[in-house]
C-alpha positions as CSV (number, residue, x, y, z in Angstrom):
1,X,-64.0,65.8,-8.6
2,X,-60.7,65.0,-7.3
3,X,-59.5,61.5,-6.8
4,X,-57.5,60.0,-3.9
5,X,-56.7,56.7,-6.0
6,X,-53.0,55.6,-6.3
7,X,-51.4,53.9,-9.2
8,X,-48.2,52.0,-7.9
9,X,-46.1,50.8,-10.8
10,X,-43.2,48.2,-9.8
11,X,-40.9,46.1,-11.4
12,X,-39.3,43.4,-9.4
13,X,-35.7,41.7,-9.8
14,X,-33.4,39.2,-8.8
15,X,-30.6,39.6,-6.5
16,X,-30.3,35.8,-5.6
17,X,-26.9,34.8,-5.4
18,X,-25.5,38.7,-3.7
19,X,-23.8,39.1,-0.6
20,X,-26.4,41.2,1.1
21,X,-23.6,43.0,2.9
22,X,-21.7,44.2,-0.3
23,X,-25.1,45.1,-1.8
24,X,-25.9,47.0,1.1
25,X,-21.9,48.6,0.9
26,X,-23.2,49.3,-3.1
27,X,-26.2,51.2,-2.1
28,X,-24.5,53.5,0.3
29,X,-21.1,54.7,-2.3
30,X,-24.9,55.2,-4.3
31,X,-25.2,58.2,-1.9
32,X,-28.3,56.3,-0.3
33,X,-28.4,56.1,3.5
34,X,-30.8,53.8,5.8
35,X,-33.4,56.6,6.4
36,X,-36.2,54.3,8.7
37,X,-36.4,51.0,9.4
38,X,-40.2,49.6,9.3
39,X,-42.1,45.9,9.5
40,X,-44.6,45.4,7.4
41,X,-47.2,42.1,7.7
42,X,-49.4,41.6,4.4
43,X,-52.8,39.7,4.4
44,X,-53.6,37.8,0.8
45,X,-57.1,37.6,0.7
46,X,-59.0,35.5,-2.4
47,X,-62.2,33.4,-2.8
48,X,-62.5,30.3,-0.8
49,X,-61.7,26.9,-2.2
50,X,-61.5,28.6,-6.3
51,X,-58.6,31.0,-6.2
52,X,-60.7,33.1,-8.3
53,X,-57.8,36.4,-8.6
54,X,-55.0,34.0,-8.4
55,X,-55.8,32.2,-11.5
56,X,-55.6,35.4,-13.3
57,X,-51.8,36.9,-11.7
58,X,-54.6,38.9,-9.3
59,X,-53.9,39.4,-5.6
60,X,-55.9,41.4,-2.8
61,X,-53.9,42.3,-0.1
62,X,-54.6,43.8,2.7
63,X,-51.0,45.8,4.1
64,X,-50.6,46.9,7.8
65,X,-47.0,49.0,8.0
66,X,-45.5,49.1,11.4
67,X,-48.2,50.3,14.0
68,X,-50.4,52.3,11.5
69,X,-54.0,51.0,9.7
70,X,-53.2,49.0,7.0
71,X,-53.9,50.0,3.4
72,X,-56.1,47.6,0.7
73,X,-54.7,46.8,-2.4
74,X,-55.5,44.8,-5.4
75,X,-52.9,43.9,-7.8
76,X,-52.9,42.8,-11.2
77,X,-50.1,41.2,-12.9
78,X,-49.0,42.0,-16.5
79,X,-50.7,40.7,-19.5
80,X,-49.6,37.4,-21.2
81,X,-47.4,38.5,-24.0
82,X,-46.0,41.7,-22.9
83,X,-44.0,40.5,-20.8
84,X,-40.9,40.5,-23.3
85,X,-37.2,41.8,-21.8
86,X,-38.8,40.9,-18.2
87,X,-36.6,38.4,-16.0
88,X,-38.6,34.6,-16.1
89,X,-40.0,33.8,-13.1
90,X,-40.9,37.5,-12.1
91,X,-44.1,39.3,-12.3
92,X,-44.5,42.8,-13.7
93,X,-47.3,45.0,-12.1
């Protein structure tokens, strides 16, 4: 049977604090060039009135992605305790 399921591993980080331009300036002498420019509006969907996923670093999101049908996804955030060597503040998926 094959399987059309996606595993999307991420790991977020802070720029806070960088001029966007000399970042941007960075990522080109990187070789990188702006290939597409696309919007993207995400939907956070959890149970009414108990936060039932957001209690446990859950989130369901629905993703739409310029003027294509959007894509469902359910996150889950990393484990308490293996989160060592991560920046604070930050979530891990």
């Amino acid at each position: 049977m094959v399987s059309s399921a996606q595993l999307e591993v991420e790991q977020k980080f802070a720029i806070l604090g960088r001029n966007m331009d000399e970042l941007q300036g960075q990522i080109r002498q990187a070789g990188f060039e702006l290939d597409a420019s696309i919007q993207m509006v995400d939907w956070y969907f959890d149970a009414k009135g108990s936060s039932v996923l957001a209690v446990r670093d859950h989130w369901l999101k629905y993703r739409q992605v310029t003027d294509r049908n959007g894509d469902w996804q359910l996150k889950r955030g990393q484990p308490k305790g293996r989160d060592e060597g991560q920046p604070k503040g930050l979530t891990a998926y």
